[in-house]
ZAKOLVO-652358 format. One record per residue (C-alpha): residue in one letter; x, y, z. Coordinates in steps of 0.001 Angstrom, whole numbers, plus 500000, padded with zeros to 6 digits. Layout:
BEGIN
<rec resn="a" east="X" north="Y" up="Z"/>
...
//
This chain:
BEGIN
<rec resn="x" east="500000" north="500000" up="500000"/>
<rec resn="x" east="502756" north="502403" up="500852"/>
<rec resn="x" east="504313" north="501899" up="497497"/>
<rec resn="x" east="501366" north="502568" up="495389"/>
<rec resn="x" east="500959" north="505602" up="497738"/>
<rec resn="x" east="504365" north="506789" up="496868"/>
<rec resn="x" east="504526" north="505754" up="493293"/>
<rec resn="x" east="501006" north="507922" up="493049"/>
<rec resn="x" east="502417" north="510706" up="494902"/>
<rec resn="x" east="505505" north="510523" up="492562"/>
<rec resn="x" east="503328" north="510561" up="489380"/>
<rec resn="x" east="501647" north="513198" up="490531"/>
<rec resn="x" east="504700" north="515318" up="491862"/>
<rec resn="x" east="506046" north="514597" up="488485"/>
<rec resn="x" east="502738" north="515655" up="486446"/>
<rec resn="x" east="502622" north="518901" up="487900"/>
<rec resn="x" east="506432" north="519580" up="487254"/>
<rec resn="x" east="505957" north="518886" up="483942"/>
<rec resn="x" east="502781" north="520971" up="483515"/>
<rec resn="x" east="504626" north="523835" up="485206"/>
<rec resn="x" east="507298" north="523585" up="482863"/>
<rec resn="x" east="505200" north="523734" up="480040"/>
<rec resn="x" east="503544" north="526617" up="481551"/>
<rec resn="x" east="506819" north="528590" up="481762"/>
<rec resn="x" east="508141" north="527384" up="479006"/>
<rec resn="x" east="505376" north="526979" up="476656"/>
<rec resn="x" east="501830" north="527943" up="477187"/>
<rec resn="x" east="502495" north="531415" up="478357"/>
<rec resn="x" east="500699" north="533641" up="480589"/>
<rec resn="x" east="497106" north="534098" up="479874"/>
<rec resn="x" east="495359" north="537299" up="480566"/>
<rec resn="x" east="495024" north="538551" up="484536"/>
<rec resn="x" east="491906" north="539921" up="485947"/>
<rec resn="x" east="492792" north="543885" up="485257"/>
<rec resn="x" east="493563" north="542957" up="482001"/>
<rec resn="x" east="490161" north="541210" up="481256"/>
<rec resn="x" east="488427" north="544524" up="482558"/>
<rec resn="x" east="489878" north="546280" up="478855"/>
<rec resn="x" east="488405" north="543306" up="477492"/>
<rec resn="x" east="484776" north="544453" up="478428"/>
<rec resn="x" east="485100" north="547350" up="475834"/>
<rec resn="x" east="484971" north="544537" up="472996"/>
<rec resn="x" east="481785" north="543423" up="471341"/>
<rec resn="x" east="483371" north="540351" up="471331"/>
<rec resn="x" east="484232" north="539246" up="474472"/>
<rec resn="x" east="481526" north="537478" up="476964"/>
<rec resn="x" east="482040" north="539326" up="480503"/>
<rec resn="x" east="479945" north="536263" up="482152"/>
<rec resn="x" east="482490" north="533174" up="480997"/>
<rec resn="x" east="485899" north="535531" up="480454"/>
<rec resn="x" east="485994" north="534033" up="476815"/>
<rec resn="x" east="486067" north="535744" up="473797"/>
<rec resn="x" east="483640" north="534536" up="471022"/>
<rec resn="x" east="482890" north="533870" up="467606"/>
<rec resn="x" east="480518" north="535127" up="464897"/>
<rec resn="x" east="478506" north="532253" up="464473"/>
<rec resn="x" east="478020" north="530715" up="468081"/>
<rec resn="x" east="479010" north="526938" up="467758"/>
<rec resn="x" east="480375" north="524596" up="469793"/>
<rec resn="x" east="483208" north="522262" up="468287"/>
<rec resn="x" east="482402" north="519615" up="470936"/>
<rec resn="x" east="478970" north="518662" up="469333"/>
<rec resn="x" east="480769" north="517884" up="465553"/>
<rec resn="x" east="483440" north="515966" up="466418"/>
<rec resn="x" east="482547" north="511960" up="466891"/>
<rec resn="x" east="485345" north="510635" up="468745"/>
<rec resn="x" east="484639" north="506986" up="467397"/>
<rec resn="x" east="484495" north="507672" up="463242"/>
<rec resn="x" east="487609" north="510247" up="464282"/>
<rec resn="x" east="489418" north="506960" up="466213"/>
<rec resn="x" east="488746" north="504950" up="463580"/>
<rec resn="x" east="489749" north="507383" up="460734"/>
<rec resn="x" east="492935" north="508091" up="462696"/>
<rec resn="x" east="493940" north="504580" up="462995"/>
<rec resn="x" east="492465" north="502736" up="460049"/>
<rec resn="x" east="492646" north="505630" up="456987"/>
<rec resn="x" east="494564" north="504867" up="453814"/>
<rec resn="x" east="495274" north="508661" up="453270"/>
<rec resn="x" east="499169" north="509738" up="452385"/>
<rec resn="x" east="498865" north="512070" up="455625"/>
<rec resn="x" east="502631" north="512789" up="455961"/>
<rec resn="x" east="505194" north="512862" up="453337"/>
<rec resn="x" east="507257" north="510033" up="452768"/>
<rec resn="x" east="509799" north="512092" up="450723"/>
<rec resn="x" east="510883" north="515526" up="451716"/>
<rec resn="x" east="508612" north="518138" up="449758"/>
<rec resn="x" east="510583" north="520543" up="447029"/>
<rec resn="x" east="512102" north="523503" up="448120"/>
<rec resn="x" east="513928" north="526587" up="446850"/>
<rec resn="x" east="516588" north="528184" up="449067"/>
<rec resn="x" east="515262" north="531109" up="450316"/>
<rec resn="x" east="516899" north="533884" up="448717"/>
<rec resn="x" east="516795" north="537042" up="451309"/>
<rec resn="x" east="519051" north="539121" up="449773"/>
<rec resn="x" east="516705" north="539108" up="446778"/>
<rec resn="x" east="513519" north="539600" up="449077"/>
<rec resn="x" east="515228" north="542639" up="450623"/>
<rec resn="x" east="516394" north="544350" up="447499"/>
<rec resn="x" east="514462" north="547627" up="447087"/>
<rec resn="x" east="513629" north="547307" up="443738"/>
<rec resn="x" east="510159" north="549086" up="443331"/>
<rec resn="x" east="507943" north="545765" up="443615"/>
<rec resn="x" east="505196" north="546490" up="445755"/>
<rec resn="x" east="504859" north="542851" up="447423"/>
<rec resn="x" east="507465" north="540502" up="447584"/>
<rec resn="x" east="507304" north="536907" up="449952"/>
<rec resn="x" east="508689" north="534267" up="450505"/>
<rec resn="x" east="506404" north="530905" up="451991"/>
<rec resn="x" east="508251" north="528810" up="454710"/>
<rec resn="x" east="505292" north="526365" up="455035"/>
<rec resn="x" east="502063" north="525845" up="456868"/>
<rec resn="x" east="501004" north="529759" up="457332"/>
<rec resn="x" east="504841" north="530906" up="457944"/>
<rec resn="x" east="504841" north="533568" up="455496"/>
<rec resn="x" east="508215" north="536469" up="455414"/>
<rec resn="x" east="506568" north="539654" up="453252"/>
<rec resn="x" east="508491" north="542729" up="451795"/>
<rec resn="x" east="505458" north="545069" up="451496"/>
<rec resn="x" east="507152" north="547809" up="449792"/>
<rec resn="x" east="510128" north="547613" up="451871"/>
<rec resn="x" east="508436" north="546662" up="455098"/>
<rec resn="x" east="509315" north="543537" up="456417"/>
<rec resn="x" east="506800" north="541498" up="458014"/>
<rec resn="x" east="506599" north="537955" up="459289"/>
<rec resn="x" east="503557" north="536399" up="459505"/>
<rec resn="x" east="502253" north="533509" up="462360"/>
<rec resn="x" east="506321" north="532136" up="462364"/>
<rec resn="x" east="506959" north="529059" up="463631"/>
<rec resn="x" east="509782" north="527053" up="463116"/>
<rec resn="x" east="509675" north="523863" up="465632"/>
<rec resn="x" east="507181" north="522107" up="465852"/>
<rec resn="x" east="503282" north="522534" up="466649"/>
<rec resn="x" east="502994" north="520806" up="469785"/>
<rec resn="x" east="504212" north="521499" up="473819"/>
<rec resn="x" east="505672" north="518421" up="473477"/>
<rec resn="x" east="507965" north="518552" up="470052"/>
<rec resn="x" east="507899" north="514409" up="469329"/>
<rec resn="x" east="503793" north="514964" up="469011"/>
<rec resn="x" east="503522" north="517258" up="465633"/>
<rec resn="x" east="506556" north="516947" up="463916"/>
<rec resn="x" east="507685" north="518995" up="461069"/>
<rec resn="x" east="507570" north="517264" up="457669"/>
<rec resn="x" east="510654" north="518827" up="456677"/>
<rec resn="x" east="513173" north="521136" up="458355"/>
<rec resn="x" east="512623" north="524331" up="458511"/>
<rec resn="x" east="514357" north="526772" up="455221"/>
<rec resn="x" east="515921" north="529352" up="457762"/>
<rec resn="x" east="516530" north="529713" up="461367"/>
<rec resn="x" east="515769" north="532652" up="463602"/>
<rec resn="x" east="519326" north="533360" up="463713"/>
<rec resn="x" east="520199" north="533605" up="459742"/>
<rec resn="x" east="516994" north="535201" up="458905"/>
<rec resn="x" east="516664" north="538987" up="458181"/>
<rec resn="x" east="515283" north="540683" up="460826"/>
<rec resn="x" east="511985" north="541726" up="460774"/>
<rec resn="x" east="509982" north="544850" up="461474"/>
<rec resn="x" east="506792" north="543860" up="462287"/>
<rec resn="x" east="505540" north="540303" up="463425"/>
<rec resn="x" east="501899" north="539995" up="463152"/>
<rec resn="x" east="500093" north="536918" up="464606"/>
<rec resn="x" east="496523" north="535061" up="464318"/>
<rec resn="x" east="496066" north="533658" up="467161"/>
<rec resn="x" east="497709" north="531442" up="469782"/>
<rec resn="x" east="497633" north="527966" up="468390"/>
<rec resn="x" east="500993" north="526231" up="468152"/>
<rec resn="x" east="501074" north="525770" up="464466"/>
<rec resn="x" east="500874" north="529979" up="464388"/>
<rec resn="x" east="502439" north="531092" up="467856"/>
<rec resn="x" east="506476" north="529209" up="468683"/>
<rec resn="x" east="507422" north="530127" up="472095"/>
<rec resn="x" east="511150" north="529902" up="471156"/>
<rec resn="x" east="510690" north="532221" up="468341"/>
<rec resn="x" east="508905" north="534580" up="469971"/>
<rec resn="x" east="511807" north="534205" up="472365"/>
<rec resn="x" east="514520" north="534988" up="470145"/>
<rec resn="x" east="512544" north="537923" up="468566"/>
<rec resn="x" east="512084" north="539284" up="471983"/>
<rec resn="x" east="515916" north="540629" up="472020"/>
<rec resn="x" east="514847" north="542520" up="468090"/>
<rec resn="x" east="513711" north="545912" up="467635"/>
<rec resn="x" east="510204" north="544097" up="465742"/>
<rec resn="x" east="507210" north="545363" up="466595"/>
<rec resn="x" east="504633" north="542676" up="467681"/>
<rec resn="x" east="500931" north="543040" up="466331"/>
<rec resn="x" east="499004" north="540375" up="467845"/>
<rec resn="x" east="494994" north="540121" up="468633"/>
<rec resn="x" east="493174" north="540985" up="472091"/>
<rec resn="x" east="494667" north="539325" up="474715"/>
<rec resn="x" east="497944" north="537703" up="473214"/>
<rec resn="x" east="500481" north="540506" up="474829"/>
<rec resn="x" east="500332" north="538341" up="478186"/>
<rec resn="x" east="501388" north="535148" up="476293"/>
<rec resn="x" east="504341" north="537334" up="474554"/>
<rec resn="x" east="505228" north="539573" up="477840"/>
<rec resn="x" east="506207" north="535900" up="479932"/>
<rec resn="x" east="508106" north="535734" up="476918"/>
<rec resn="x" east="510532" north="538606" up="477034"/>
<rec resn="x" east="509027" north="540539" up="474991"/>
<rec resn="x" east="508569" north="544431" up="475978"/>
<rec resn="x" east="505426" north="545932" up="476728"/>
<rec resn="x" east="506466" north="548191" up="474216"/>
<rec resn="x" east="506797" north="546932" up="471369"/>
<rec resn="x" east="503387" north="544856" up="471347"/>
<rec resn="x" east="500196" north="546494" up="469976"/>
<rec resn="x" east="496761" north="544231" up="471041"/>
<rec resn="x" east="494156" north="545089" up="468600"/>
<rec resn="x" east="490279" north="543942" up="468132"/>
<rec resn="x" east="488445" north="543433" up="464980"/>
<rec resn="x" east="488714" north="546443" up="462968"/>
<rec resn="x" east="490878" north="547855" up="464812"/>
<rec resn="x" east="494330" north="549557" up="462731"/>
<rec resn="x" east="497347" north="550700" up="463383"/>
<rec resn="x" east="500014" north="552282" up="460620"/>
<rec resn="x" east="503654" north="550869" up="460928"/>
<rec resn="x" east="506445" north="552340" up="458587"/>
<rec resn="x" east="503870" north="553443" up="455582"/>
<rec resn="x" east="501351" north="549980" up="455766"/>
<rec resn="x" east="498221" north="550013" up="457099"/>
<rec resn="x" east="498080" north="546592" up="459474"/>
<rec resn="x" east="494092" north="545841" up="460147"/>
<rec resn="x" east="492759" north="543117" up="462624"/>
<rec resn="x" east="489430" north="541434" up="461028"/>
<rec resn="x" east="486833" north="538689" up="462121"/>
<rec resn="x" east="487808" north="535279" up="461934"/>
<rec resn="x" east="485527" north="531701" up="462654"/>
<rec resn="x" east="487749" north="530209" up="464952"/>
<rec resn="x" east="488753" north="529719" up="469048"/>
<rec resn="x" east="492372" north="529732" up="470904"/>
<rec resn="x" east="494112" north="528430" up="473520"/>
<rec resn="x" east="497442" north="526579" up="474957"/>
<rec resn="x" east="496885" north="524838" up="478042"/>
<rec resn="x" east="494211" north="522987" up="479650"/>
<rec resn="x" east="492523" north="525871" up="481491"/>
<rec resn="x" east="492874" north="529240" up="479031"/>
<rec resn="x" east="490373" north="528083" up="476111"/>
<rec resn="x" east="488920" north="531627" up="474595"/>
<rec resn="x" east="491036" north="533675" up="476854"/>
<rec resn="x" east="492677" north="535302" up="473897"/>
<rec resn="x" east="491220" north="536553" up="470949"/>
<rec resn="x" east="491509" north="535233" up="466932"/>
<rec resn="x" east="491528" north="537585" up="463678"/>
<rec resn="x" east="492945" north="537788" up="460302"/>
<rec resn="x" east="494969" north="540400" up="458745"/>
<rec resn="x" east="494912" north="543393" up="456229"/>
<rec resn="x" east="497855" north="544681" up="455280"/>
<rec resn="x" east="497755" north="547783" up="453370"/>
<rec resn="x" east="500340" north="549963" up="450920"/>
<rec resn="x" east="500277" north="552731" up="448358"/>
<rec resn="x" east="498148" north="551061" up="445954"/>
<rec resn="x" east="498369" north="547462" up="447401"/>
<rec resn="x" east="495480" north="545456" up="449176"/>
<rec resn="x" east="496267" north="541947" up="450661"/>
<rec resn="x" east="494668" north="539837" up="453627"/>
<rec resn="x" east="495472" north="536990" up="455487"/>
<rec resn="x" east="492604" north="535269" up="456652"/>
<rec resn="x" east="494873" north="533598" up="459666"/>
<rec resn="x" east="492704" north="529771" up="460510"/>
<rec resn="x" east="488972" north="530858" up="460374"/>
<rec resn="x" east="485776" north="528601" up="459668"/>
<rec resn="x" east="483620" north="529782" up="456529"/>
<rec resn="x" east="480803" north="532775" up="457810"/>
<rec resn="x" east="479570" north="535814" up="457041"/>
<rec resn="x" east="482827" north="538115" up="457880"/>
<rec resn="x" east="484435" north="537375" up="454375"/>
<rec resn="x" east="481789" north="539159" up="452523"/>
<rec resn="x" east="481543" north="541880" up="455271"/>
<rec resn="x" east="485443" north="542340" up="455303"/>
<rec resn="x" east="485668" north="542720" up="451332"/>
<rec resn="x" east="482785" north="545029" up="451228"/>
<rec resn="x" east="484033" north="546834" up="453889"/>
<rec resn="x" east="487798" north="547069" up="453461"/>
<rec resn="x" east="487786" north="545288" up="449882"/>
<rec resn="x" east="488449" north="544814" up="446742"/>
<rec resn="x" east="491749" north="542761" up="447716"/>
<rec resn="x" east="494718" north="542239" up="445210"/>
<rec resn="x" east="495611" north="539168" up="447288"/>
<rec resn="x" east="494484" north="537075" up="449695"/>
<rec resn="x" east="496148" north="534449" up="451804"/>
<rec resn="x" east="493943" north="531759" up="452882"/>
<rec resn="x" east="493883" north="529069" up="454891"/>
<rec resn="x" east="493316" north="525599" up="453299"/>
<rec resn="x" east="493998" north="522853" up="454794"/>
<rec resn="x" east="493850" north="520541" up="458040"/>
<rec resn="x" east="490070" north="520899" up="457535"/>
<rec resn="x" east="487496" north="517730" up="457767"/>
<rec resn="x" east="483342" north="518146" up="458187"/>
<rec resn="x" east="483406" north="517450" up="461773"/>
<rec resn="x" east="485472" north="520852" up="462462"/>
<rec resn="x" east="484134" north="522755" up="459390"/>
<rec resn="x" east="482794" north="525263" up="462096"/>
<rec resn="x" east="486291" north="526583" up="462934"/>
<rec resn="x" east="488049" north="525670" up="459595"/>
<rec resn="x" east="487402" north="525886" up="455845"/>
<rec resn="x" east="486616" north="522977" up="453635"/>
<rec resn="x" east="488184" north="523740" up="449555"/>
<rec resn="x" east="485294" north="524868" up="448222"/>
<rec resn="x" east="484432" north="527213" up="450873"/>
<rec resn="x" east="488129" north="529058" up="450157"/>
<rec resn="x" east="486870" north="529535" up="447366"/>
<rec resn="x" east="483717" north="531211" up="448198"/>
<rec resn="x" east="485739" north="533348" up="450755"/>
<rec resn="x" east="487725" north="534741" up="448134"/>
<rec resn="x" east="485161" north="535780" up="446073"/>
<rec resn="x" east="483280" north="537866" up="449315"/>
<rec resn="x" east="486294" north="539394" up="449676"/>
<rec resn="x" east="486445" north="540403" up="446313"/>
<rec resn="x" east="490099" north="539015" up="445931"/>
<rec resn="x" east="491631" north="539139" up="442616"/>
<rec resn="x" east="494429" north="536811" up="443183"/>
<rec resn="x" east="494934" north="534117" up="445994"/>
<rec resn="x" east="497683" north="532159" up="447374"/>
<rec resn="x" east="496442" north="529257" up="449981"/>
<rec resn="x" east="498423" north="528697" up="452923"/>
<rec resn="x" east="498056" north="526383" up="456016"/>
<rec resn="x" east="499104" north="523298" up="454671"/>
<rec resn="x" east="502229" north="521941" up="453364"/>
<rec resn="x" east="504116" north="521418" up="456983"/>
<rec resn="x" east="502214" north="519128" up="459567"/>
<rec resn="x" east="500088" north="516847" up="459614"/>
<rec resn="x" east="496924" north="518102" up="461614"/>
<rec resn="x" east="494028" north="515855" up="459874"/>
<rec resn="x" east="492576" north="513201" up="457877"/>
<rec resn="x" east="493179" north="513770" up="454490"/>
<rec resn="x" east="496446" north="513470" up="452343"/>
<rec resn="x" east="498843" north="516568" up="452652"/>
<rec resn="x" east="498581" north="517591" up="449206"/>
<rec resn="x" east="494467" north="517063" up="448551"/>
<rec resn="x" east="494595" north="520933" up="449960"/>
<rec resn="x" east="496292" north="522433" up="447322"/>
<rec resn="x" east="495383" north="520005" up="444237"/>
<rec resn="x" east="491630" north="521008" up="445499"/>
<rec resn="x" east="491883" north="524765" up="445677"/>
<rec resn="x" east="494147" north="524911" up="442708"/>
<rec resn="x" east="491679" north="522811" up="440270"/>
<rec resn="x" east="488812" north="525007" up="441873"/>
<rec resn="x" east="490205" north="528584" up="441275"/>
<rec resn="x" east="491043" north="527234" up="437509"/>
<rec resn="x" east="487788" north="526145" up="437087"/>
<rec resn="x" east="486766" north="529644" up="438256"/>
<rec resn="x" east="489465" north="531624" up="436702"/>
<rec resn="x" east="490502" north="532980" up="439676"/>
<rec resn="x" east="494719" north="533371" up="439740"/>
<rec resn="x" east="496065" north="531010" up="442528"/>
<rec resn="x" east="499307" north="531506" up="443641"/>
<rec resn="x" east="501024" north="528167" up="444779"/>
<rec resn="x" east="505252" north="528450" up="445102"/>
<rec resn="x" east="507457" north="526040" up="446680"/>
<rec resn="x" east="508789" north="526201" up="449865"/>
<rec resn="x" east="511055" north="528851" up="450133"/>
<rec resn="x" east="510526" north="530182" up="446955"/>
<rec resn="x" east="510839" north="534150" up="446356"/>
<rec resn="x" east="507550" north="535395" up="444858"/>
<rec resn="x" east="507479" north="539185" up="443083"/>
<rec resn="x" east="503707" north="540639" up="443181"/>
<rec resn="x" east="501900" north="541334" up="440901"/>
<rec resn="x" east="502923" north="539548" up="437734"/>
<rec resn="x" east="501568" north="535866" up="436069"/>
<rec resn="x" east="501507" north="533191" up="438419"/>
<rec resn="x" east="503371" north="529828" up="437869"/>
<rec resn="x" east="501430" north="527266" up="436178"/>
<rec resn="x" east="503487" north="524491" up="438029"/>
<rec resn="x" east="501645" north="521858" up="440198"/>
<rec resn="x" east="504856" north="520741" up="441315"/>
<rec resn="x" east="503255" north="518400" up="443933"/>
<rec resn="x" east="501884" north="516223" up="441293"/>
<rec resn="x" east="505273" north="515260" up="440061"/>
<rec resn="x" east="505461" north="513908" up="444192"/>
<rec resn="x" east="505377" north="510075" up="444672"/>
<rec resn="x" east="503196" north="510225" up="447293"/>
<rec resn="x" east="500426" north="512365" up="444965"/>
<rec resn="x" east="501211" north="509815" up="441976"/>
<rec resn="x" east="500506" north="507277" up="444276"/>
<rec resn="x" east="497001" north="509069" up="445782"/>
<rec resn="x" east="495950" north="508971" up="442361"/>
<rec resn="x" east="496596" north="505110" up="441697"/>
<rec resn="x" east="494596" north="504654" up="444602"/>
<rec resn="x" east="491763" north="506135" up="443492"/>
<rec resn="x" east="491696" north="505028" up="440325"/>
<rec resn="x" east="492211" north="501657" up="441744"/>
<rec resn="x" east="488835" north="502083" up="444380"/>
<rec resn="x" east="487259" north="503276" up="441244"/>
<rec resn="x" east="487850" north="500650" up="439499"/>
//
């Protein structure tokens, strides 16, 4: 008896070390109780539950069947990881830095990692470069990462979605603390980034709608369909948006992770037309369809926001669902062609110049694993 006693009180002793290490290290502070009082000025936070909330009430909870999702998990036939490393392009930042009159310039470092030049403004978008779990062996990169922290330029503004850890890297944010970057981040997220290192400063919380004008470009939080949260305890205790980012005669938006609703079509009449817009696609399946977009429904978004060009992002680096990493991009891609819409799909690491003619190369499709997919099908058809 006194040895299950003390192995129980060791397991337990242990749990809560580790859990406090992850909070340190990790989850980050969440909002205190003065800060939640500023809160109560936003349309979208609840004052009864301390959460912030979405545009179409939901509950993710009620979709998700946890024996189909088991059984998926365990007993699909999809290609969910790459089997061979993914093409890339060394990132060329000497290029992306040149001042050379092009208003947009980026270069995409997977999943939603995206480094902009917006007419010589450097921006890096949702950055994360380990992995997108607490616990690194959990969500695993598919590749290594292009660039580190270290050999990177550095940037001037960071802007982040939300606090998910396939948008927000602890370590990153970290390094970047020590930088003279200025950190735009929604309601909320300046607790997470103060545990951090990083000064008070430097960090700018903003709700929907709100703006804020850094170095010549207009940086805009709008809606998103979509929750937050680290730990166990701090779900909806920070806010989620997407991104406008506007220049002299540019218009782009990043739609950061966001379900499909009615703020697409509100955003591009209000703040629209767009010249670009980033959007997520990918890690989506019908039982979470309330916080993330299924293909055609990028498509839809694109139109409300009256976007003339669009490059998908949020796929491409981990494997966070059901289907096979590349259905994302094949989807969207045949979609927008069907609709004559320009999609913009580089490699990893690639420099893009904007605007101009978008590649016509589905480059994944030349990728065993998609070559593969396809026998597969054909072969179920059959």
């Amino acid at each position: 008896m006194k040895i299950a006693l003390s192995l129980i009180t060791g397991l337990l002793i242990l749990g809560y070390g580790i859990y406090k290490w992850l909070d340190i290290q990790e989850f980050g502070a969440v909002p205190d109780a003065a800060e939640r009082q500023k809160f109560l000025q936003s349309p979208n936070f609840d004052s009864k539950n301390g959460t912030f909330t979405n545009i179409v009430p939901g509950d993710l909870r009620r979709d998700m069947k946890t024996w189909p999702l088991l059984q998926s998990y365990i007993f699909g036939k999809e290609i969910r990881t790459p089997t061979q490393d993914l093409p890339v392009v060394a990132p060329d930042f000497d290029q992306l830095l040149k001042k050379d009159g092009v208003p947009l310039k980026w270069i995409w470092l997977g999943h939603s990692t995206l480094y902009l030049n917006i007419q010589g403004t450097l921006v890096l978008v949702d950055p994360v470069f380990t992995s997108a779990s607490p616990f690194r062996f959990m969500v695993t990169r598919f590749q290594a990462p292009l660039a580190t922290v270290e050999t990177m330029p550095k940037p001037d503004v960071i802007v982040i979605s939300h606090d998910h850890y396939d948008h927000l890297d602890a370590g990153t944010m970290r390094f970047f603390a020590g930088t003279s970057a200025q950190f735009l981040v929604p309601l909320g997220l300046g607790s997470r980034l103060r545990s951090w290192g990083v000064d008070q400063a430097r960090i700018q919380e903003m709700d929907w709608h709100e703006s804020l004008n850094v170095q010549g470009v207009e940086f805009r939080a709008v809606p998103a369909q979509h929750f937050s949260g680290r730990g166990l305890f701090d779900a909806n205790k920070t806010l989620w948006t997407g991104w406008i980012m506007k220049g002299p005669g540019l218009n782009i938006v990043y739609s950061g992770d966001t379900g499909y609703a009615g703020h697409f079509k509100e955003t591009g009449d209000r703040y629209g037309p767009f010249d670009l817009a980033f959007l997520e696609c990918g890690q989506y399946n019908t039982m979470w369809r309330y916080v993330h977009m299924m293909p055609d429904e990028v498509l839809q978004a694109a139109r409300d926001l009256q976007a003339r060009n669009l490059s998908p992002v949020h796929w491409g680096m981990f494997n966070l669902s059901l289907h096979n990493w590349f259905d994302p991009i094949d989807s969207i891609t045949s979609l927008a062609t069907k609709a004559q819409l320009p999609i913009w799909h580089p490699k990893l690491g690639e420099l893009t110049s904007f605007p101009g003619t978008p590649s016509q190369e589905t480059w994944w499709r030349s990728h065993p694993d998609f070559i593969k997919g396809q026998s597969m099908v054909s072969k179920d058809q059959g």
